[in-house]
C-alpha positions in Angstrom: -15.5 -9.3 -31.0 -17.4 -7.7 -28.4 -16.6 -7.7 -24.2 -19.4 -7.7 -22.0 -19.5 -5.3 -19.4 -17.1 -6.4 -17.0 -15.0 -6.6 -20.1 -15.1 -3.3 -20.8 -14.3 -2.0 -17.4 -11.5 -4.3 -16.7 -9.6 -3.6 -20.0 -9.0 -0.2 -19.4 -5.6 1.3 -19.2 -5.4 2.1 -15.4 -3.0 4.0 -13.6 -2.0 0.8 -11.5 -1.8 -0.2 -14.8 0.7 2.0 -16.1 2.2 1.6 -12.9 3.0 -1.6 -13.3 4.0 -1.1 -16.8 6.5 1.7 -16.3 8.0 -0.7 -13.5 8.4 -3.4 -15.5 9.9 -1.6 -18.4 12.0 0.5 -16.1 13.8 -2.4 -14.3 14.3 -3.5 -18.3 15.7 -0.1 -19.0 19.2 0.1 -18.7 19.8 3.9 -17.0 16.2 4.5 -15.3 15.9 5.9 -12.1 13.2 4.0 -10.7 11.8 6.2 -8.2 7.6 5.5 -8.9 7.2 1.7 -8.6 6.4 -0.2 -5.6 9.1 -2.9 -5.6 10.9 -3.3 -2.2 14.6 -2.7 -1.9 16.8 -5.9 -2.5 18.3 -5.7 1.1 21.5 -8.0 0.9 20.8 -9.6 4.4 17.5 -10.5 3.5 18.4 -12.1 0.2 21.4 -13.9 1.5 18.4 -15.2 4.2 15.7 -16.1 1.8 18.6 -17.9 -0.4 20.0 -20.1 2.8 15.5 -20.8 3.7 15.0 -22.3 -0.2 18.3 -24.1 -0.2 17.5 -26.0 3.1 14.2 -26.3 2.6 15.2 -27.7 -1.4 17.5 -30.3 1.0 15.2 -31.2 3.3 12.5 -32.3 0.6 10.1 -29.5 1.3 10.2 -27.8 -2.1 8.7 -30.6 -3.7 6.0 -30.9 -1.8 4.8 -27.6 -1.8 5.6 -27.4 -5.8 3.4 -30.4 -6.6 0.4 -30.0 -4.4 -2.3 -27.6 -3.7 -3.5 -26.2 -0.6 -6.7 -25.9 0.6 -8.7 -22.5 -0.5 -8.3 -20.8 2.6 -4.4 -21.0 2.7 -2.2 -23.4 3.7 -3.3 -24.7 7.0 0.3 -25.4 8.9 0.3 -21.2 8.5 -3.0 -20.3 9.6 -2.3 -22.2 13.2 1.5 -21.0 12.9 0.1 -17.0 12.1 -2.8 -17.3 14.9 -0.4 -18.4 17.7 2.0 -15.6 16.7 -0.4 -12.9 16.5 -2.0 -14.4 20.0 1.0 -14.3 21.7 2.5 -11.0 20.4 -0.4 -9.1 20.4 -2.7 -10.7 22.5 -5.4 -11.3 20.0 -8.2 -14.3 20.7 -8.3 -15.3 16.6 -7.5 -19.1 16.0 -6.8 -20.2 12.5 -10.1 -19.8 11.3 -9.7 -16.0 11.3 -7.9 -15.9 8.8 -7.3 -16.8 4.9 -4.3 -16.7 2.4 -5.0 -15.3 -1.0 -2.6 -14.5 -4.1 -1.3 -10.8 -3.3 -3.4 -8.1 -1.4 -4.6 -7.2 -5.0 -6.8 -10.3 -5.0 -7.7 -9.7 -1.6 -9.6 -6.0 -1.6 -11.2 -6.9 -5.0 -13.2 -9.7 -3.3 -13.8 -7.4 0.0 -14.5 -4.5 -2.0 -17.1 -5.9 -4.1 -18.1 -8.1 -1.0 -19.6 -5.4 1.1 -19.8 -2.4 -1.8 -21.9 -2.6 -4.9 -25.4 -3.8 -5.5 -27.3 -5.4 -3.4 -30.4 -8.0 -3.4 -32.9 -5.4 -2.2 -31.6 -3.3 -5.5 -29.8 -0.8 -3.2 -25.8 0.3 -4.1 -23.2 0.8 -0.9 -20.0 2.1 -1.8 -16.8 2.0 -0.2 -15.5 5.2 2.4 -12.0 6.2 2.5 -12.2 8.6 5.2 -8.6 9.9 4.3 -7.3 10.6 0.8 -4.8 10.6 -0.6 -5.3 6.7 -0.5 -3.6 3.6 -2.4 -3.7 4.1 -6.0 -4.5 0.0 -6.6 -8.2 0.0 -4.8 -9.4 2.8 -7.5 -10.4 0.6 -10.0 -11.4 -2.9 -8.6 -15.2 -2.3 -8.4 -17.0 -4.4 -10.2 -20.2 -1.3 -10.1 -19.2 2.0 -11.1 -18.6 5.0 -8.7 -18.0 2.1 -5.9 -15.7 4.7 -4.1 -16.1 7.7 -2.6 -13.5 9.8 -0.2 -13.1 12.6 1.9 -10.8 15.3 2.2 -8.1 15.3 5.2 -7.1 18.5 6.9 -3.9 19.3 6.6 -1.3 20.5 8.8 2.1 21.8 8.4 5.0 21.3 10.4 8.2 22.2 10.8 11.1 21.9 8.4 9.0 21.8 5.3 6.5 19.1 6.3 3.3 18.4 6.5 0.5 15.9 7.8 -2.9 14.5 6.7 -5.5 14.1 9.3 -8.8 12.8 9.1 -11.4 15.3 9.0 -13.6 14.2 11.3 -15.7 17.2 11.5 -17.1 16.8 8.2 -16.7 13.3 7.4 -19.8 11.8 6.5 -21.1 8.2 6.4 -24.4 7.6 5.0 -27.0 5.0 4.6 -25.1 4.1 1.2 -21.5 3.3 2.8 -20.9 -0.3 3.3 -17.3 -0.6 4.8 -14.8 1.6 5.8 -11.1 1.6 4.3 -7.3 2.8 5.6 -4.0 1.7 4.8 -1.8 1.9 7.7 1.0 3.1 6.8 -0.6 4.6 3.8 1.1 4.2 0.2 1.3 6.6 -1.3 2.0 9.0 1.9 3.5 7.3 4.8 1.5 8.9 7.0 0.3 6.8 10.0 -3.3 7.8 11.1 -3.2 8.3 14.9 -4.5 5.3 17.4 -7.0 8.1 18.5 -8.0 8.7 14.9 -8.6 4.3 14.4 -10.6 4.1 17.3 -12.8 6.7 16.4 -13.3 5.2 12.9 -13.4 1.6 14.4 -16.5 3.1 16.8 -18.1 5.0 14.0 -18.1 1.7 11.9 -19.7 -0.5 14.5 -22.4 1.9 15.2 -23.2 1.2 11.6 -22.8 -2.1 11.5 -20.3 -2.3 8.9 -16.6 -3.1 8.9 -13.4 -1.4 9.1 -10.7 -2.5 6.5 -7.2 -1.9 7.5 -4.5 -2.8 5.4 -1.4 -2.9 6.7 0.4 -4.1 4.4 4.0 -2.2 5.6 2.8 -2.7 9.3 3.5 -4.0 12.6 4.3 -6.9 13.8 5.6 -7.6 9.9 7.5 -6.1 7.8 7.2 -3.4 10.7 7.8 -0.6 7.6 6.5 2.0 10.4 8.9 5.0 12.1 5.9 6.4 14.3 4.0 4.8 17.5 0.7 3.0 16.3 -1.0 0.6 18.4 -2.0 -2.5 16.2 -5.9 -2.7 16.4 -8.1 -5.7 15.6 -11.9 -7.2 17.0 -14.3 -8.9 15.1 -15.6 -6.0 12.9 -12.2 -5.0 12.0 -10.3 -7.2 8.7 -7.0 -6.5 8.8 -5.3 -7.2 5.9 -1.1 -8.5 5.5 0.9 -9.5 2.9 4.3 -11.1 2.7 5.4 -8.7 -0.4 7.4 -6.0 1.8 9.6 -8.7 3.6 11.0 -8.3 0.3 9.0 -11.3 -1.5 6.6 -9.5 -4.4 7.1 -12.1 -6.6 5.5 -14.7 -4.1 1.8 -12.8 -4.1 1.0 -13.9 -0.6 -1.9 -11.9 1.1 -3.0 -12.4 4.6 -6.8 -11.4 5.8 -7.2 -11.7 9.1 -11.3 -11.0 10.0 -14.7 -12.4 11.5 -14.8 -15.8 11.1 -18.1 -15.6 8.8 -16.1 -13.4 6.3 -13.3 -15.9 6.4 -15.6 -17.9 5.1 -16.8 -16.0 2.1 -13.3 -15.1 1.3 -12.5 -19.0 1.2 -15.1 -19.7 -0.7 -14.2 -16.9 -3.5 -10.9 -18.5 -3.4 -12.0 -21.6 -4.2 -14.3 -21.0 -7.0 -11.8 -17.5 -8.8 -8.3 -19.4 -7.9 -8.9 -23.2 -6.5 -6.3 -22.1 -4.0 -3.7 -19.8 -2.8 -0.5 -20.0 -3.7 2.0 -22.1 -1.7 5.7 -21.0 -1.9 5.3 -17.9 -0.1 3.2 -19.5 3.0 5.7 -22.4 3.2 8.5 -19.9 3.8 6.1 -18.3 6.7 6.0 -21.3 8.3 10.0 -21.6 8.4 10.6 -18.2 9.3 7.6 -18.1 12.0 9.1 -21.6 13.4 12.4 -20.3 13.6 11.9 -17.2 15.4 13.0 -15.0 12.2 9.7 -13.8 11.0 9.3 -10.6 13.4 13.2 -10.7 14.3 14.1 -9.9 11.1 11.4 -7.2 10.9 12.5 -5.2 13.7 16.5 -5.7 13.7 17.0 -5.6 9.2 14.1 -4.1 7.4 12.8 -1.2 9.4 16.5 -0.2 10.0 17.2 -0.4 6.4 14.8 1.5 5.2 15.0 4.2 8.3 18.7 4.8 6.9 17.2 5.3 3.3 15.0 7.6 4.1 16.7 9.7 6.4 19.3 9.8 3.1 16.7 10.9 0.8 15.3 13.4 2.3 18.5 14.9 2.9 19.0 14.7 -0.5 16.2 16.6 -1.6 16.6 19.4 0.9 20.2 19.5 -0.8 18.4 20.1 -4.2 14.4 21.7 -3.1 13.5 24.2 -0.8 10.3 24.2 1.7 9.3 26.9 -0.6 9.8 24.8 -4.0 8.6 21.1 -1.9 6.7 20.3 1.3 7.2 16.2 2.6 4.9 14.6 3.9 6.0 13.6 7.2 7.4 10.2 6.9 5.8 7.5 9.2 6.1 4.4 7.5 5.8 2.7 4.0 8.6 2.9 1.2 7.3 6.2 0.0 7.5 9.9 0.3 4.8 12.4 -0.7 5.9 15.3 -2.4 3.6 19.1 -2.5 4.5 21.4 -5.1 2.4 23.8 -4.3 3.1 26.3 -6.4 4.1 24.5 -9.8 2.9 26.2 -12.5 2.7 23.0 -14.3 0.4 19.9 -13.2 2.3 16.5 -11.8 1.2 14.9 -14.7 2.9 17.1 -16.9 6.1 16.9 -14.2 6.0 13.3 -15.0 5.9 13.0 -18.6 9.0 15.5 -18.4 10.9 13.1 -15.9 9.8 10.3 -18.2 11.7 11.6 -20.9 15.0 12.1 -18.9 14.7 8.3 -17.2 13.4 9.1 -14.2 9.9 7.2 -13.1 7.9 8.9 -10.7 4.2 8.7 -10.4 1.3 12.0 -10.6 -0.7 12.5 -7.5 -4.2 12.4 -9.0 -4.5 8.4 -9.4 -4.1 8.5 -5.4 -7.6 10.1 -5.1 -10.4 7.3 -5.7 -14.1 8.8 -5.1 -13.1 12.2 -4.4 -16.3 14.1 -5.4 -15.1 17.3 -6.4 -12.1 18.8 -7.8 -9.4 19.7 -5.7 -6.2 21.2 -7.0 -4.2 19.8 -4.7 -4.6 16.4 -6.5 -2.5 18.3 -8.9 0.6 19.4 -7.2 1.6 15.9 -5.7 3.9 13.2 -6.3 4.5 9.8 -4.6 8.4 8.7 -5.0 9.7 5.3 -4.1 13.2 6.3 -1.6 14.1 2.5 -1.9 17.0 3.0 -4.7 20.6 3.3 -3.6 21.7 6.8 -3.2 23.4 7.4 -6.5 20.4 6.7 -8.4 18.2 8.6 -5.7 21.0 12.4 -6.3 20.3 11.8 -9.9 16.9 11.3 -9.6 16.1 13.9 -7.4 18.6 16.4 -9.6 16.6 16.0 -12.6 13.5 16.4 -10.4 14.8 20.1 -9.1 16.0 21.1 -12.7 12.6 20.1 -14.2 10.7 22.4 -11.5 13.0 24.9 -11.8 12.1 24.6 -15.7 8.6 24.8 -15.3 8.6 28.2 -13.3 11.0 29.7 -15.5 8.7 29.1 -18.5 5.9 30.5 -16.1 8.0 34.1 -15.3 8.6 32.6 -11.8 12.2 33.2 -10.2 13.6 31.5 -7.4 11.0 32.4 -4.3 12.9 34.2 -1.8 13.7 32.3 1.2 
């Protein structure tokens, strides 16, 4: 038996792929520290809520009718009018509900933008797609359907106090060429949670329409929902801007509801790759939208249970791992938003690869830094020397976790003739 082309290419083993894989067998694994995966925290509040929305919605005769029908392929339309009126009247946006489409899980959603604006053309010309900041989200690396769809640029860095650092975009040297055909961020950015600045948007929201090509934001852990976001960030969106949502961080993965909000041309294409990939977006997760928009939970929620939760969690970890890792053995990224922190070892003897087959072996999932680099040109140690950990676990798992983590580093330089650096 023989795959074609796409074939080939879409039955590799990934790293979102293994990703996924070491989630799912960790959660399956009685004893792993889950620290790599994406999964959002269980919050009690929130699950006690979502239990309380299906059981009334079960009495009032609702389930059944989303169970047993489909929507439309742009989404289901009570949410597109109920999502247009809330972003209009919180954020003062002019979209109405044809601005926007439903698919199944942001997945679904970048590969149809990606290989919407990226790839070959009908004039026999290739664009690719710009990250103008990496490290970036370790899904988009491999949802071309061309080759070498990506390509990224190195950020500057700059290090702050009390062993942290920041990525910035390097503006300087950032380059955006005949052959770029949209322009990508995730804000907050998994794997990082580093919020680029409004200054830094609006640049890259001006250098994009001189182009004449659009600015993907996904903001996935964003304001106004789940509102994942410690820093101040002024929510941008025009007509050349798609802004991409998703219902997964309210703590509803399973659901797969993604949210584009864009032009309403490219809300058109989108439907119609919906229609003719999926027939139509799933409907349990928008018909839980509409309760929670309609009674006034939706962004209540956000603000006053989910970013405080998570606030508390990672103020704990990295507590934690100061308890257990120096500056000198671990620089953080500093901590804006998302479920994640970014950890530098700068001077491991010993790539992050390497670090995580070791943590592997003792139960404890983490994830390498290099899958979090799509299109970066040239290599860059740095890519090396990070790791992205999930702070969502409760804090016994997270002091065991982050234990094992110190005594494997502390391994790895002893093997190397390193002592402990002086402080």
């Amino acid at each position: 038996m023989t795959f074609s082309l796409f074939g080939d290419k879409f039955t590799r083993y990934t790293g979102i792929t293994r990703l996924m894989n070491d989630l799912n067998e960790g959660l399956r694994t009685p004893g792993a520290i889950m620290l790599g995966g994406g999964n959002p925290a269980q919050i009690p509040e929130m699950e006690s809520y979502f239990k309380q929305l299906c059981q009334d919605m079960l009495d009032q005769g609702k389930l059944s009718e989303v169970l047993c029908n489909y929507d439309g392929p742009q989404g289901k339309d009570a949410l597109l009018k109920a999502l247009a009126n809330l972003l209009c009247d919180e954020l003062g946006w002019q979209i109405s509900p044809q601005n926007i489409v439903l698919t199944n899980g942001s997945q679904s959603a970048f590969f149809y933008l990606f290989n919407l604006f990226a790839g070959r053309y009908a004039n026999g010309s290739c664009r690719r797609v710009l990250f103008p900041l990496t490290p970036e989200y370790i899904g988009y690396a491999d949802v071309g359907l061309e080759e070498e769809l990506f390509v990224s640029a190195k950020p500057n860095i700059e290090l702050l106090p009390e062993g942290q650092f920041k990525y910035h975009v390097d503006f300087e040297h950032l380059s955006i060429g005949d052959d770029i055909g949209m322009i990508c961020v995730s804000r907050p950015t998994n794997p990082t949670g580093n919020v680029i600045t409004d200054e830094e948007l609006m640049k890259l929201d001006l250098l994009a329409q001189q182009r004449n090509i659009p600015l993907v934001i996904d903001n996935a852990y964003g304001v106004p929902f789940p509102s994942i976001i410690f820093s101040e960030a002024t929510p941008l969106w025009n007509s050349n801007i798609i802004l991409c949502m998703s219902l997964s961080k309210l703590g509803l993965p399973g659901l797969r509801c993604g949210i584009v909000i864009a032009d309403e041309k490219v809300i058109s294409a989108l439907t119609n790759m919906n229609g003719i990939i999926s027939l139509s977006p799933g409907s349990m997760g928008p018909a839980m939208a509409i309760e929670m928009i309609e009674r006034g939970d939706l962004l209540r929620l956000s603000k006053t249970v989910i970013r405080p939760f998570y606030k508390q969690r990672l103020e704990h970890t990295i507590e934690t791992i100061r308890r257990y890792l120096s500056p000198e053995r671990c620089l953080i990224h500093k901590p804006e938003g998302a479920i994640f922190l970014w950890l530098w070892f700068k001077d491991l003897p010993i790539t992050t690869e390497v670090l995580y087959q070791r943590l592997k072996k003792r139960g404890v999932l983490m994830v390498p830094g290099h899958y979090f680099f799509p299109g970066l040109e040239h290599e860059w140690s740095h890519t090396h020397q990070c790791m992205r950990m999930n702070y969502v676990p409760e804090a016994e798992k997270i002091e065991r976790g982050v234990a094992i983590l110190a005594e494997e580093i502390e391994r790895a330089h002893k093997e190397a003739g390193f002592g402990v650096p002086a402080l």
